[in-house]
C-alpha positions in Angstrom: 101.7 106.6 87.6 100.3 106.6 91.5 102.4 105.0 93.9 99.2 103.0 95.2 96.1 101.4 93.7 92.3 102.3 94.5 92.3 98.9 95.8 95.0 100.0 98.7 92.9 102.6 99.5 89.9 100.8 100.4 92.2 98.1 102.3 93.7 101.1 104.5 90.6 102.4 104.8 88.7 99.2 106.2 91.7 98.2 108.4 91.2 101.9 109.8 87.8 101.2 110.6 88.4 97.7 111.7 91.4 97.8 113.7 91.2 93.9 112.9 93.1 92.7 109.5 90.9 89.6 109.7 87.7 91.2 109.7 88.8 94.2 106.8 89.8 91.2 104.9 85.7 89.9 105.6 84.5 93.4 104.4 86.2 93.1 101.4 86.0 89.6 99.8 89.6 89.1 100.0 92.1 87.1 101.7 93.9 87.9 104.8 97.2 87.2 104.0 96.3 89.1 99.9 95.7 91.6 102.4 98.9 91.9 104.6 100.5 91.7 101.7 99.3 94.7 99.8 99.8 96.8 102.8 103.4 95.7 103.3 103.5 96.7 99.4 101.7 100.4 99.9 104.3 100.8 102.9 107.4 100.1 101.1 106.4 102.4 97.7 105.6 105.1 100.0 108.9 104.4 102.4 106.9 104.5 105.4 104.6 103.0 108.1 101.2 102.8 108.1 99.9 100.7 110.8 101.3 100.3 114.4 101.2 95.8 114.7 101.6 95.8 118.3 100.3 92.5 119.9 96.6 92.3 118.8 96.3 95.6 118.6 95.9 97.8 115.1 96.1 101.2 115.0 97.3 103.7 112.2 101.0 105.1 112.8 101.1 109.7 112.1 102.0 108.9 108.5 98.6 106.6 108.5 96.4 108.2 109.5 97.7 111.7 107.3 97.7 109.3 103.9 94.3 108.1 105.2 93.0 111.8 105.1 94.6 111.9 102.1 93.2 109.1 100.2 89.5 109.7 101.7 89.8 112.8 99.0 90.6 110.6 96.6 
């Protein structure tokens, strides 16, 4: 079993291209806080940051942006 869901994936992805949780939670039909929430989930399977949540501003930690790569495969 994968540590993460294709679902995840996307949400990474659109908070990537976003840099607003709020507006990757628009793209997506979901819920903001459904979508903090799987995040904080994908980060603790994986042991590790994904997203830098420094005052308003988003951006994807090392780790982040490698998985990102990573998952763009997938």
């Amino acid at each position: 079993m994968l540590p993460f869901t294709l679902q995840q994936l996307r949400i990474l992805k659109a908070i990537a291209t976003e840099k607003n949780f709020t507006r990757a939670a628009e793209i997506l039909y979901i819920s903001q806080p459904s979508l903090s929430k799987q995040i904080k989930i994908l980060e603790k399977t994986l042991g590790i940051t994904l997203i830098n949540r420094e005052s308003n501003k988003i951006s994807l930690t090392e780790n982040g942006k490698v998985f990102l790569q990573y998952s763009e495969r997938i």
